[in-house]
N, C-alpha and C positions, 0 to 999 in steps of 0.2 A: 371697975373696968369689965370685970368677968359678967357681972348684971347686965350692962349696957349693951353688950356682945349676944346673951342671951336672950336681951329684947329686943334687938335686933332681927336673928335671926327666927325669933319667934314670927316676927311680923312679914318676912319673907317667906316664909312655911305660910302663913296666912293666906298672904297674896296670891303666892303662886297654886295654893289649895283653893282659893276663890276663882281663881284664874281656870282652873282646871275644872270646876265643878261647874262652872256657870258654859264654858264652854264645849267641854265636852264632849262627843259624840256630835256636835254641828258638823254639816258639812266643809263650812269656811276652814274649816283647821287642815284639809287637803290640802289646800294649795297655799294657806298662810300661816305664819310663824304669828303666832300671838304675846306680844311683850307685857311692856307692864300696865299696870294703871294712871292713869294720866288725867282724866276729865269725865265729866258728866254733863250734856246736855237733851236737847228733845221736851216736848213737851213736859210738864213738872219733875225735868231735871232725872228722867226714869233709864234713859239708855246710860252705859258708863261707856264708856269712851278709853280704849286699848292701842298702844301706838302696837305695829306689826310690819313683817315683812313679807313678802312675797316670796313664798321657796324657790322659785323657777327663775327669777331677774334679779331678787334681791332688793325689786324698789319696795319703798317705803309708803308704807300706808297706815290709815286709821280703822279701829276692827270696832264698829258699834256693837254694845250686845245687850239684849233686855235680857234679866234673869228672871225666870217666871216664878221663882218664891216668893219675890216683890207681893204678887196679888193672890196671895194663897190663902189670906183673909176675905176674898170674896168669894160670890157664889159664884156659880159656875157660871150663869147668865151673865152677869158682871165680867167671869175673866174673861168669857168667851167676848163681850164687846172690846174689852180693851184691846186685845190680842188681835180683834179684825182693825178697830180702830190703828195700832200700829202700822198693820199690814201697808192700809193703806195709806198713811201718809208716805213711808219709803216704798211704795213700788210708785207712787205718783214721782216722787223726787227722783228716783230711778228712770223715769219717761222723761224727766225734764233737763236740757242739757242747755245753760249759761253760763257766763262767766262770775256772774254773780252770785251764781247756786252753788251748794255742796255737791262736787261732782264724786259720783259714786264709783268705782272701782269693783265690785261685785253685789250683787245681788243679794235680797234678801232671803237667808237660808233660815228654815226651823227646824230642832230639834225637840224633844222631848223635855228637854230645861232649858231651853231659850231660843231668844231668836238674832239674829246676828246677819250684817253684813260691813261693807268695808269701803272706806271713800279715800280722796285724799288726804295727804300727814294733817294731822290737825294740833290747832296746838289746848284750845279750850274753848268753852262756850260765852258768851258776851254776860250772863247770868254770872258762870263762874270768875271772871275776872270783875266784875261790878259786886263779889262777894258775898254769892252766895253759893255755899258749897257741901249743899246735898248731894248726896252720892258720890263723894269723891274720897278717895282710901285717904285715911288715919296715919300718920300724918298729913296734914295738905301740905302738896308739895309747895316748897318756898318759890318756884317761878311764878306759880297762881298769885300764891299769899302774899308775897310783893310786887305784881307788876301793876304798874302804871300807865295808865292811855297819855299818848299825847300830844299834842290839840295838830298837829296834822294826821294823827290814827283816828281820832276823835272826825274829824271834818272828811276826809276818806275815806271812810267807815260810814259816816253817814253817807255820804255820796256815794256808796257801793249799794248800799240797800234801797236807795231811792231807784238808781239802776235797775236793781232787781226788780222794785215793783213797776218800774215802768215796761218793764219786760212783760211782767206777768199781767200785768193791766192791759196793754197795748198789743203785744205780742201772744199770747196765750187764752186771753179775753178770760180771765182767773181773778179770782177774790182767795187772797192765802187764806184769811180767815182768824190767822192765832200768830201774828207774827209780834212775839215778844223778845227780850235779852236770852232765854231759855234757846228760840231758834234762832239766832244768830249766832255762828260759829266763825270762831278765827282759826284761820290753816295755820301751817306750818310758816306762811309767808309773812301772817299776822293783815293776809283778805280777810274780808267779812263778806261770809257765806249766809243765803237762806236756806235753810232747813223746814221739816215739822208741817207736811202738808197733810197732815189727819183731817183740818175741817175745813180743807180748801171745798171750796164753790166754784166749776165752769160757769159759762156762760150759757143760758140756754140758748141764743141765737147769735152765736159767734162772726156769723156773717155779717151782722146788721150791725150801720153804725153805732144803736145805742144799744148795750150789753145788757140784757136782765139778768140776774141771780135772784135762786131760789133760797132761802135762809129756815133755817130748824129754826121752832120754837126750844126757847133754853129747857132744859128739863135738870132742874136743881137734884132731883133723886138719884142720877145717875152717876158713877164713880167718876171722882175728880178727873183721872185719865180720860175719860172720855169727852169732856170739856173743855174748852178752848180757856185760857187765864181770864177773865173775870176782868182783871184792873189794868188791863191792856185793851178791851172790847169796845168802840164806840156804842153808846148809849142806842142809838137806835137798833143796835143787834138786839138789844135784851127789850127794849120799851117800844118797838113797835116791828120786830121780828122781819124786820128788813136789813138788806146788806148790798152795797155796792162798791166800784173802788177808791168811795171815799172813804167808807171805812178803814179800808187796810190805811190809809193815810194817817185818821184817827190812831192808829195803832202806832204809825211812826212819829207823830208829834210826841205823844208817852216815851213811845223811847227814848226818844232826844231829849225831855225831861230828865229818864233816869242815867241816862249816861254824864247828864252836868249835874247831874245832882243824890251823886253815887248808888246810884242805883233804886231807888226810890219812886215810887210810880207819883202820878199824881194826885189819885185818891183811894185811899185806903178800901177796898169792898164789903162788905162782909156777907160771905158767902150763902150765908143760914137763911138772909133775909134779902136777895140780891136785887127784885125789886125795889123795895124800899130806899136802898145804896144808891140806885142809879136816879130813881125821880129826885134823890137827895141834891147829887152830885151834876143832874143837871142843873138845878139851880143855881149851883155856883157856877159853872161853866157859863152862863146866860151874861154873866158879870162878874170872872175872873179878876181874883187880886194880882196886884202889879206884885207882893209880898210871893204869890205861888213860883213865879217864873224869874225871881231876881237872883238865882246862881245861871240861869244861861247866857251866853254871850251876848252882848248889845245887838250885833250885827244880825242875828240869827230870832232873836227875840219877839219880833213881831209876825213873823212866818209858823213860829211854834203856835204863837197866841191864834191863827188864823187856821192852823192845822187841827188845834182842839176845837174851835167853835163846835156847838149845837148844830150850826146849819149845815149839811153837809157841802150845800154849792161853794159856800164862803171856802172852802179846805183848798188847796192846792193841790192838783195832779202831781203823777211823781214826774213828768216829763219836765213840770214847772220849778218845780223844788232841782232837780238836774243844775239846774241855770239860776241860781240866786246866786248874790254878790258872796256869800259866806262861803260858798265852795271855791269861789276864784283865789285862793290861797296858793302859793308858787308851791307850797309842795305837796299839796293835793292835786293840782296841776299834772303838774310831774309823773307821780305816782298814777295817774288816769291816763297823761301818754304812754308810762312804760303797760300797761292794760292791754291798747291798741297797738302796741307794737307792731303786731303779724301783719297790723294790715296796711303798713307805710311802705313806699318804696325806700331805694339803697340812700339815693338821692334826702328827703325826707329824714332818715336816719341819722344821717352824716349832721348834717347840720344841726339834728337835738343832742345827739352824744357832743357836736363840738363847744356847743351851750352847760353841757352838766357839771363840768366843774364848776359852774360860778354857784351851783345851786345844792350841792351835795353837802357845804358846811353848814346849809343854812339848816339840815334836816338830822332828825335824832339817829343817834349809832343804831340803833335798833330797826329803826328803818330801813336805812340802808343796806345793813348788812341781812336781812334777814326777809326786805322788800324789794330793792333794787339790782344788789346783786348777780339774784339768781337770773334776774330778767336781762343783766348784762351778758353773764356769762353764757346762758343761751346764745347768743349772737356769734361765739367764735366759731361754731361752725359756718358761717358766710366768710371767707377769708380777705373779701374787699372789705368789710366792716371793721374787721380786726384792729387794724391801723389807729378808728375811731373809737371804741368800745376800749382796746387797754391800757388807755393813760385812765381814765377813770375807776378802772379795776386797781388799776397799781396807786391811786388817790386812796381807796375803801382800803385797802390792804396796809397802807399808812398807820391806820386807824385801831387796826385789826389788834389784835395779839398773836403772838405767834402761834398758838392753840389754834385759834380762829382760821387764822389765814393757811396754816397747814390744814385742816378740816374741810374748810370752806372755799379756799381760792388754788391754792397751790394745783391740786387735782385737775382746776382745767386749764391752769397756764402751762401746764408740762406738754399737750400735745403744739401749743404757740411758741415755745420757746424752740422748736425745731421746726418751726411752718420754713419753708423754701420758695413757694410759689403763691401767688406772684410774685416774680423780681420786689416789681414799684414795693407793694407791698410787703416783701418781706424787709427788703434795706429800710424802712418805716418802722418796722418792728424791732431792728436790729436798732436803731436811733433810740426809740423808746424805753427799748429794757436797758440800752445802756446809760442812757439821765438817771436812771432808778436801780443803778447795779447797788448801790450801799443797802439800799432794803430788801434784794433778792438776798444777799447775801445772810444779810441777819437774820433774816426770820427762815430759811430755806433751811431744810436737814441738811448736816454734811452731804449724808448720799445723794441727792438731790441735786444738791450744788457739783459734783462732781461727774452727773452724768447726764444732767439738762444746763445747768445755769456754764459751767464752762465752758462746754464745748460750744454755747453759740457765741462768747466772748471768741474762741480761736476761729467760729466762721467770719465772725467781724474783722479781726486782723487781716483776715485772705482775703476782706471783701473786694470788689472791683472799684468799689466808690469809693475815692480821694476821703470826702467829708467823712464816712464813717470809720477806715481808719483815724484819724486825725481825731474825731471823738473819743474811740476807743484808747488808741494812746493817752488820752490828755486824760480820762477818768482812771484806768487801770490805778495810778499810782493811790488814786483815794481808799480805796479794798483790797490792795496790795496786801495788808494786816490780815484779812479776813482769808486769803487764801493760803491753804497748804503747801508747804515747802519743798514736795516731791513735786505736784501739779505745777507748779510756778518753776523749779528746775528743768524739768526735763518735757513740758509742752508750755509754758507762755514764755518764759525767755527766746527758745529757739524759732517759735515764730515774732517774735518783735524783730530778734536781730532780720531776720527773712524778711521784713518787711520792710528794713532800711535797707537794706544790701538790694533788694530785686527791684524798688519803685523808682518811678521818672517824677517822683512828687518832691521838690525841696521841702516843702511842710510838713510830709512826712518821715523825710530819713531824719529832719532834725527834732521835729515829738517823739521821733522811737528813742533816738539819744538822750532827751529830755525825761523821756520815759524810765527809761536805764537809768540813769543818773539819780532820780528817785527814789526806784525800789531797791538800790545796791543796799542800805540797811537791813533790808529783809532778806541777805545773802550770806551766802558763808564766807567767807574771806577765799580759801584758797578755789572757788570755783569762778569768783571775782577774776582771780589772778590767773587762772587756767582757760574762762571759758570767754569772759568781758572783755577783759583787758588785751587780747589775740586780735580778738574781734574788728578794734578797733583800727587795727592796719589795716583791716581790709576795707575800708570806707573807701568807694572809689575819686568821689568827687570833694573838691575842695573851697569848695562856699565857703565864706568869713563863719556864717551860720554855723555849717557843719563841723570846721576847725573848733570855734569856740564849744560847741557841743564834747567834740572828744576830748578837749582842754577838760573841761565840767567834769567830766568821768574820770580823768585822771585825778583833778585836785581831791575833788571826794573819793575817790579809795585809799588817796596818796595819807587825806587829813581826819579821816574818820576813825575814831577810834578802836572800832568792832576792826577796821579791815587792814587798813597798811597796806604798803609793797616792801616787799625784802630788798636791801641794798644789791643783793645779785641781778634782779630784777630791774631795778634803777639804772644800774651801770650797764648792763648790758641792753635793755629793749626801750623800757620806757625813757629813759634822757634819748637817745641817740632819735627817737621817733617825735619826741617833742620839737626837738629841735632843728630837726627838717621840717616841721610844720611850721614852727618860728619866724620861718624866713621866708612863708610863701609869702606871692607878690601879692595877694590878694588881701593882709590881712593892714588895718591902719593902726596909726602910733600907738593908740589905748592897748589897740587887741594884741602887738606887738607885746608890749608895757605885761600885759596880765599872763602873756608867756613867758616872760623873763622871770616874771616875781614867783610862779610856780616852779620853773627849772631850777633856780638858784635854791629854794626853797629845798628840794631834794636832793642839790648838790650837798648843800648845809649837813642836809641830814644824815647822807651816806660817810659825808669825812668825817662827822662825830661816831655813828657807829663803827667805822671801817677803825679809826683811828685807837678807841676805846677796846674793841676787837685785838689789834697789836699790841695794845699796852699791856692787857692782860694776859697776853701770851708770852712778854718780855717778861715779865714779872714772871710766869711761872716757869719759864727756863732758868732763867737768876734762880730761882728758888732750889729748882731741879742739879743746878750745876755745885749749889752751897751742899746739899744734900751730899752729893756721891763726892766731894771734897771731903764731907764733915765721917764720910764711914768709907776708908779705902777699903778696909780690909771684905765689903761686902766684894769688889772688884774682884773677877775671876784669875788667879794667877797659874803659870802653868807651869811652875820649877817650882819645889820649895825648899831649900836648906838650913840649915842650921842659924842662929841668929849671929847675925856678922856685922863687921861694917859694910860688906857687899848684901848684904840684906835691906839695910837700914836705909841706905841709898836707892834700891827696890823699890820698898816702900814711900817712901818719899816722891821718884820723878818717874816711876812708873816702868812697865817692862818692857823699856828699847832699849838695846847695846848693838853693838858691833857684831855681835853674836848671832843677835835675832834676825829675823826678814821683817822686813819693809810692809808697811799695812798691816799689823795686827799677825803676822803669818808665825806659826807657831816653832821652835826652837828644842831639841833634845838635849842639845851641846850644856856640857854646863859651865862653869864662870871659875876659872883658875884662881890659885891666890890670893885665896878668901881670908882674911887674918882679925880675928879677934881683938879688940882693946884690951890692951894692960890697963891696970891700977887706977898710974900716973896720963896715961891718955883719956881715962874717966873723967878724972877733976878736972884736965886740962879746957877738955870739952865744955865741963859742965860749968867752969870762969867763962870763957868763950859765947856759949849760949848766955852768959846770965850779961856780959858785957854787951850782946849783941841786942839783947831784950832794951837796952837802957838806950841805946841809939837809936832804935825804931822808936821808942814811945818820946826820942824828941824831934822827931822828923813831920812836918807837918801832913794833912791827909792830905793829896787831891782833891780835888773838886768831883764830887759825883751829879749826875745828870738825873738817877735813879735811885730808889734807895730800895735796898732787899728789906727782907723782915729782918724781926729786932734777933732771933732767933741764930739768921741767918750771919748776922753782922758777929753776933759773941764769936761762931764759932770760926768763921775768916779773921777775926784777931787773935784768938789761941791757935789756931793753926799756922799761920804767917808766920808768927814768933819760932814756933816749933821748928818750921822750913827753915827759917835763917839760920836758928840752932846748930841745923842738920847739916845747912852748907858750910859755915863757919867749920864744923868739926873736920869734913872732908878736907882742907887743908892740913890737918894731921893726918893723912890716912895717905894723903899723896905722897908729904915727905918720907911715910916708914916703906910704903909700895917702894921699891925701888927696883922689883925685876916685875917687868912688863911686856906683856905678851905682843908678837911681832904685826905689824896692823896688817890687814888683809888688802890688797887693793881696789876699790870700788865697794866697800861697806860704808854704809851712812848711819848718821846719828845724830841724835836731836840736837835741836839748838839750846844750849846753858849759858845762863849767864858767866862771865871770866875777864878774869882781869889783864889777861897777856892772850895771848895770839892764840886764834884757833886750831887747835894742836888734836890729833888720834891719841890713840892709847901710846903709843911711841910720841909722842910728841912732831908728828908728821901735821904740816901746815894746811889749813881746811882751805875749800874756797866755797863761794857763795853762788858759782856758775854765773856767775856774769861779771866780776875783776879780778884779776889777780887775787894773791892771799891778800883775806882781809881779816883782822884780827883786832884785838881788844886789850884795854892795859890789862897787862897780867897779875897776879894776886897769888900764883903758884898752885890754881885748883887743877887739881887732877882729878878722873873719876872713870870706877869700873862702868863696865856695862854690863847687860845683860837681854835675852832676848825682848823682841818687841811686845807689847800688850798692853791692855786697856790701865791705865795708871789713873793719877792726879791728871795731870796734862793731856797725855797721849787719849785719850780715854775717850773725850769728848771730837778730841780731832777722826777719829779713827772710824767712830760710828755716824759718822757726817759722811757726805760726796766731794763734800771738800779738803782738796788736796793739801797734803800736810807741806806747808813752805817753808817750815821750820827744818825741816829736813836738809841738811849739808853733806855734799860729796864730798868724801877724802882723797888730799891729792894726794898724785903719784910722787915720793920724793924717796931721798935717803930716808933708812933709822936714822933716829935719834938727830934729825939736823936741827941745828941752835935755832933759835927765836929771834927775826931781823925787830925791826923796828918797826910800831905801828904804821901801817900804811892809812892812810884815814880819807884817800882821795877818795874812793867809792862811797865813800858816805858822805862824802860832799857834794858829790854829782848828783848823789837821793836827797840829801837833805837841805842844800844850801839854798837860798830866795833868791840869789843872782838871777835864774832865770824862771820864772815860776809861767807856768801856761796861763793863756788868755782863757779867765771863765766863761759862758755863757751870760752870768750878770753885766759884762765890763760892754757888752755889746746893748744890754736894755737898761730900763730904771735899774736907778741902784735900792736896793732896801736899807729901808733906815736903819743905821747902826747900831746895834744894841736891842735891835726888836725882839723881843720873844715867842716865837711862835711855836705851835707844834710840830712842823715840821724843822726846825731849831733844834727844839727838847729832844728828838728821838732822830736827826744824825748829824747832830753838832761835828765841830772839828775835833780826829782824831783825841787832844788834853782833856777838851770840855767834858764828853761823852765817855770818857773812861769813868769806868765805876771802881767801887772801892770790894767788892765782891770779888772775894778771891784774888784781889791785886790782875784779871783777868778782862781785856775788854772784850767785848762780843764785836764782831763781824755784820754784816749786812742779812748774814744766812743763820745768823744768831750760835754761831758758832766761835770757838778762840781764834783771833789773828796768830798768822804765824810768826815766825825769829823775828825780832828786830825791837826800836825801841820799845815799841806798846806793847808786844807781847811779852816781854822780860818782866816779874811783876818784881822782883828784884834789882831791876836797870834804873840808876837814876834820873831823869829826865834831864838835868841840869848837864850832863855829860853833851850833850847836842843842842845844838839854839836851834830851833827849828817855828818861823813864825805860826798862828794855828792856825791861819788859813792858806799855810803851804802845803803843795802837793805829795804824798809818799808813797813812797816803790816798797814793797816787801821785798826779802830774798831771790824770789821769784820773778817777780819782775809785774804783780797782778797791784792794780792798782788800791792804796790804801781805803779806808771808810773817808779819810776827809778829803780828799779830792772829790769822792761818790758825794759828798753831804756837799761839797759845795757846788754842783751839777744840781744837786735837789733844790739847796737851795738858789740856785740861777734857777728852775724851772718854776718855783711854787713861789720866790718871792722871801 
């Protein structure tokens, strides 16, 4: 690697040491940048040929230079011929200006080591590509070493030089003299240029129709420079020292020879004896082998044969040669009107550019790009042309590679991509580039595309013309992909939407919706849902078209998977707007039909999430409520005393007494006649709890609706147990109380379960504030209290809004009055089916009985829906119910027949969950 590095830059040290040495002190190096080595052509291949730039514009040029070490082996009489010899072929070519010529760009300069001037870019000599590559820098570069003529460069080429000499024959009254592959030079364009007028002949009588030239006798002793090629020379130059413009023709038949026959003249010279060679070489010429000429083209083949005769009258002028059938080839054609271009009118023009696509595939890449091209691009400066010239530019740029087309095309479509005027012509332009947006896009730099190629995408949106919106719409969504996420947020959305909102065009408000509905993939969801989806209320007009379009936009953001709408969104904007559009009069039974199927579609979708949403949050109340069940003692208490039976009862129903305030309110007072267990009240209890454990564990469960974790369930069966325990004991603890403090009047306290009449600390009769005393078989439970506070029970009521109904005023009576006989009428008025209220359902269909449904499962009738979690139902507000059957987790159901789809009153008088559940269920079915 380190070798290949170093001979490398050896051979750049060379060059540019060659480059510098040869040019030097010339003039030329003022005002041009001297590049590399490139080509060698001129007479025996002696100028080398420098591509270069111009300091002052920067255009592009080629830097001839002879280096005068070349002839440092002659004498001085010798160099000095060569040297004028030079001179004068380029100050002649310098006077001579065609299309056909090597046009010069600066004059010939000498220096002290060369001589030097500058034409247009060039690419090589017609010698150097026919492969012969004297004087050309070490490496040969591989564009030479591999390029290929082909057979419309070939037939073009010849047709450009036949031009030329009909120029110089006709126009100039000129004999070139030496016109070989050596002068014939290809530009930059891959024209063929004459060069090489060292032994050009005037006319001596320019004016007269028939031309004489004066001709040198050959002089073999004089340096090869100074002689025209030998095996290029019609015979009469050297055999009878005449010259007219049938020779130069003679010169072009040999051409055409070596150009089919790689470069090969006809007949070999030999210089030493050149006499000899040519009496030789006429003879065969007198009677030409069909074996000499069988690599040239059939078509072309007899014109060669007629161009080499002996005789000169038999040879064809070049005006003649212009006009044979072998040059009528459609893309020599072509290439010879793009020539004449300059001098067609608009009219003229129009109609060849509207012809060139049929003819540009039939021509080589190289051609085109390198031939046609530039002669296209030329033309945007006429701005009525434009219209014509860039579909065929944007055909070549197809073709192109992106190198290419950035290099080559890009540069002059940028001042077309913002032309404006003419109107006609600009909305032409704007049609154009937008057929062929997918190839601006690819091959164009980002930055490019961001500061030529969109913005005329956003003039086109604003355009005035129907069709070119409607274009644009319709193509956007194909490069949707290729544009930037920022560009396409915050400048092509907001004029799409502008463009359906502001137009009197049905075609268009509905392609902008068509449009949207497309590119929503290349979006973010929530700008979807913030900037789209708004948008579409404001549609003013209600076309079936336009309806179905906003439908379109919805189902796709509703069904795609990048985007969704959130159920908040569903239920509040999008259902309620569907389905005022639903109903317009406008829309028939299909478009009706494909509304439905999407509404419902979302309905679907909102009651699965909405529903799954609740379940999950039931569940982790259950959870939450097992939790602060399963660790009272985390619960805050705000008195602590010694461990008691009034402790133990604390613990257990949590801190409300008589004592406390109502809501949680905090209590200093403390709890009299606290009395410890003896011994024999220990064992008693501890038969009692183990009696009580053996009657729970035969009592069947309930029916739960839900089930808690498994975690949750151990520790609501250990604990239940414990509580019955605990109440069980409390019957010992009443009968030893026997002195009890005087009740207060207007203190409340929770609801317990009891088997005799609801009695205060005095045994003072409760009421429920809506019947008389209402009371319960007795069982003889008595129980302290203690202030109120967050307990088992109270706990969860208390940090809710909802109001504790469990809560019982105490009435006003004697101490100590006796206990009447259960009064049960108020709980017959609440519980009994005699008169049960008319549902909602009894008025519509009935729902099949026994159906299961979600809204069933989660608010079944108060039995069904009791859970087995903490013996506790939950409420609507997911909180405990207050006093009464189902709040009692110790109450047993069988005490009240109560059918489960009859109505219940709490305490309070607020309506129970299965009345609520059976309203839901009348509403949902």
């Amino acid at each position: 690697m380190e070798s290949m590095l170093n001979k490398l830059k050896s051979t750049v040290t060379k060059v540019t040491a060659d480059v510098t040495s040869a040019v030097m002190g010339n003039p030329v190096t003022r005002e041009f940048e001297v590049g590399r080595h490139i080509a060698s052509g001129g007479p025996g291949l002696c100028w080398r040929i420098y591509n270069g730039t111009k300091k002052s514009t920067k255009q592009e040029v080629a830097v001839f230079v002879f280096d005068k070490k070349m002839i440092d082996k002659y004498q001085k009489f010798d160099k000095d011929q060569i040297i004028d010899s030079l001179k004068r072929g380029v100050q002649q070519l310098t006077r001579l200006r065609h299309p056909r010529l090597l046009t010069v760009q600066h004059p010939l300069e000498e220096s002290r080591d060369c001589l030097a001037f500058c034409t247009e870019p060039v690419f090589a000599s017609l010698a150097n590509v026919l492969g012969q590559w004297d004087n050309l820098p070490s490496p040969v570069p591989n564009d030479i070493k591999e390029y290929k003529l082909y057979d419309v460069e070939t037939k073009y080429g010849l047709l450009q030089i036949s031009e030329g000499l009909s120029f110089l024959h006709s126009g100039v009254k000129m004999v070139h003299g030496n016109l070989c592959p050596e002068n014939i030079i290809l530009n930059k364009s891959g024209a063929w240029k004459i060069m090489g007028f060292d032994f050009s002949i005037s006319s001596n009588n320019p004016s007269d129709a028939e031309p004489k030239y004066t001709s040198k006798e050959w002089e073999p002793n004089l340096p090869p420079l100074c002689l025209p090629n030998p095996e290029y020379l019609a015979p009469e130059y050297i055999l009878s020292v005449s010259c007219d413009a049938a020779s130069d023709m003679y010169s072009l038949g040999v051409v055409m020879h070596a150009v089919f026959s790689e470069g090969k003249p006809v007949f070999q010279v030999n210089k030493h004896d050149i006499f000899k060679s040519f009496s030789r070489q006429l003879d065969q010429l007198s009677s030409i082998s069909p074996a000499v000429l069988n690599k040239i083209p059939e078509e072309v083949r007899e014109h060669v044969k007629m161009l080499l005769s002996v005789t000169p009258n038999v040879r064809p002028d070049a005006d003649q040669m212009t006009k044979i059938p072998f040059f009528d080839d459609v893309g020599a054609v072509t290439l010879q009107y793009f020539d004449s271009l300059f001098q067609r009118d608009n009219l003229q023009k129009s109609q060849f550019f509207k012809g060139l696509p049929k003819v540009l595939p039939k021509l080589p890449k190289r051609v085109v790009v390198y031939r046609i091209l530039p002669a296209l691009t030329s033309e945007f400066v006429n701005p009525d042309m434009v219209p014509f010239v860039l579909p065929n530019v944007l055909l070549i740029a197809e073709e192109c590679t992106k190198e290419e087309y950035t290099r080559l095309i890009l540069p002059d479509l940028t001042p077309v991509f913002k032309q404006q005027e003419p109107i006609q012509a600009s909305n032409m332009i704007l049609l154009i580039f937008l057929q062929k947006m997918d190839l601006l896009l690819t091959k164009t730099p980002p930055e490019d595309i961001k500061n030529s190629v969109l913005p005329m995408v956003y003039r086109a949106l604003e355009a005035p013309s129907v069709q070119i919106q409607e274009l644009c719409l319709n193509i956007i969504p194909t490069f949707a992909n290729l544009i930037e996420y920022p560009s396409m947020k915050n400048s092509l959305i907001p004029r799409i939407k502008s463009a359906c909102l502001q137009t009197s065009s049905l075609a268009v408000r509905v392609n902008s919706l068509v449009c949207l509905g497309k590119i929503l993939e290349y979006l973010d969801k929530w700008f979807v849902i913030d900037e789209i989806l708004p948008f579409l209320q404001q549609i003013p007009s209600r076309e079936p078209a336009v309806l179905m379009g906003i439908l379109g936009i919805y189902k796709c953001t509703f069904s795609h998977k990048k985007l969704g709408i959130p159920k908040e969104h569903l239920a509040t904007k999008t259902l309620p707007h569907l389905v005022s559009l639903s109903i317009d009069n406008n829309l028939n039974l299909n478009q009706f039909n494909s509304f439905m199927v999407v509404i419902r579609d979302m309905l679907s979708r909102m009651e699965a999430e909405h529903k799954t949403k609740l379940e999950q949050l039931h569940v982790m109340q259950e959870q939450q409520r097992s939790l602060n069940i399963s660790n009272p003692g985390s619960q805050s208490e705000e008195t602590k005393s010694p461990p008691n039976s009034g402790n133990q009862i604390d613990d257990i129903f949590g801190s409300t007494g008589v004592n406390g305030k109502e809501n949680g309110s905090s209590s200093t007072s403390s709890q009299p006649n606290r009395m410890s267990l003896t011994l024999e009240e220990k064992q008693r209890l501890a038969k009692e709890q183990e009696q009580a454990a053996k009657l729970r564990s035969q009592q069947p469960l309930a029916p739960q609706s839900i089930k808690p974790a498994a975690t949750a369930n151990a520790q609501t069966k250990d604990l239940t147990s414990s509580l019955l325990n605990n109440m069980t004991s409390l019957n010992s603890l009443s009968l030893a109380n026997t002195a009890q403090p005087a009740p207060v009047q207007g203190t409340t306290m929770p609801a317990f379960p009891s088997t005799g009449p609801m009695v205060g600390s005095m045994g003072a009769p409760m009421s429920n504030g809506f019947n008389p005393t209402m009371g319960f078989q007795t069982g003889g439970l008595g129980m302290g209290m203690r202030p109120a506070g967050p307990s088992l029970y109270g706990g969860m009521a208390t940090t809710t809004s909802t109001p504790n109904f469990g809560v019982l005023t105490q009435n006003q009576g004697p101490t100590g009055q006796t206990s009447k006989a259960p009064d049960m009428s108020a709980l017959d008025s609440l519980f009994t089916p005699s008169k049960p209220k008319v549902p909602l359902n009894q008025m519509g269909p009935q729902s099949t009985p026994g159906s299961n449904t979600p809204w069933l499962s989660q608010f079944g009738s108060g039995q069904n829906s009791q859970t087995q979690m903490q013996g506790v139902p939950v409420a609507m507000g997911g909180v405990p119910a207050g006093f009464g059957m189902q709040a009692n987790p110790f109450f047993s159901p069988q005490n009240f027949s109560q059918p489960a789809g009859a109505p219940s009153m709490n305490q309070a008088g607020v309506k129970q969950s299965a009345s609520v559940n059976n309203d839901l269920k009348d509403l949902f079915g």
